[in-house]
C-alpha positions in Angstrom: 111.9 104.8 143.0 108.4 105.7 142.9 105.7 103.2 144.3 104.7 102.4 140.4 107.8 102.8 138.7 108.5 99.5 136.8 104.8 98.5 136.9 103.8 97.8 133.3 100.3 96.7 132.0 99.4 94.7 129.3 95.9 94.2 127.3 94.7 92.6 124.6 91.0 93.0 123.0 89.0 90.6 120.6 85.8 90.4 118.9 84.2 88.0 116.5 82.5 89.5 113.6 79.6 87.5 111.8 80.1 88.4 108.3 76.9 86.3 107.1 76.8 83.0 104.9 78.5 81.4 107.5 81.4 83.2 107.5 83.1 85.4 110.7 86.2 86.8 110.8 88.5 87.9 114.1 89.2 91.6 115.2 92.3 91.8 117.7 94.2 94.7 119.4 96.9 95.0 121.9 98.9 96.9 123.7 101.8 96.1 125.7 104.3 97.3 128.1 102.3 100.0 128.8 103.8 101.9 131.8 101.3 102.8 135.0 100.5 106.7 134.3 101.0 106.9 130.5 98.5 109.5 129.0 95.9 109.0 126.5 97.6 111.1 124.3 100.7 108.5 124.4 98.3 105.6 124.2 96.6 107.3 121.3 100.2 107.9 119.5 101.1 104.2 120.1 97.8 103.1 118.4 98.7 105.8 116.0 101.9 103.7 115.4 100.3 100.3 115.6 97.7 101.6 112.6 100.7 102.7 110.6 103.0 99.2 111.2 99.3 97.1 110.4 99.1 99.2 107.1 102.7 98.6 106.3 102.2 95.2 106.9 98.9 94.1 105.5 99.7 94.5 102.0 102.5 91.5 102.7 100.1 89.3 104.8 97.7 89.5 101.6 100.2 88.4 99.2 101.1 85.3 101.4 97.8 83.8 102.1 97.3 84.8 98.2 100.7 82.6 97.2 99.8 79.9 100.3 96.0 79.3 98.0 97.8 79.2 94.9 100.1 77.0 96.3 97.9 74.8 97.8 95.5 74.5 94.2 98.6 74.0 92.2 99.4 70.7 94.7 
């Protein structure tokens, strides 16, 4: 067992962006597990994957908050 092995980092980055009229909105990234000596080109394929999973998923976080404002002006 190597002096690192096992060692795993973890880091998460935000940033509020003023949209104007009042209004911000929240910019978030994170990566975790990340084992000591990774290189940035397996860093830059697991951001690769986390872009592919958020556009997967964004489509389907859209429709919710969509159905939760219906929802909520049909009450």
């Amino acid at each position: 067992m190597t002096e690192h092995e096992g060692i795993r980092v973890s880091i998460s980055l935000s940033r509020k962006v003023n949209l104007g009229n009042y209004e911000s909105a929240d910019a978030f990234i994170s990566l975790s597990d990340v084992p000591v000596g990774v290189t940035e080109e397996e860093v830059e394929d697991a951001l690769d994957t986390g872009r592919l999973v958020w556009e997967r998923m964004k489509p389907r976080l859209i429709a919710q908050a969509r159905a939760l404002r219906e929802d909520g002006r049909n009450a």
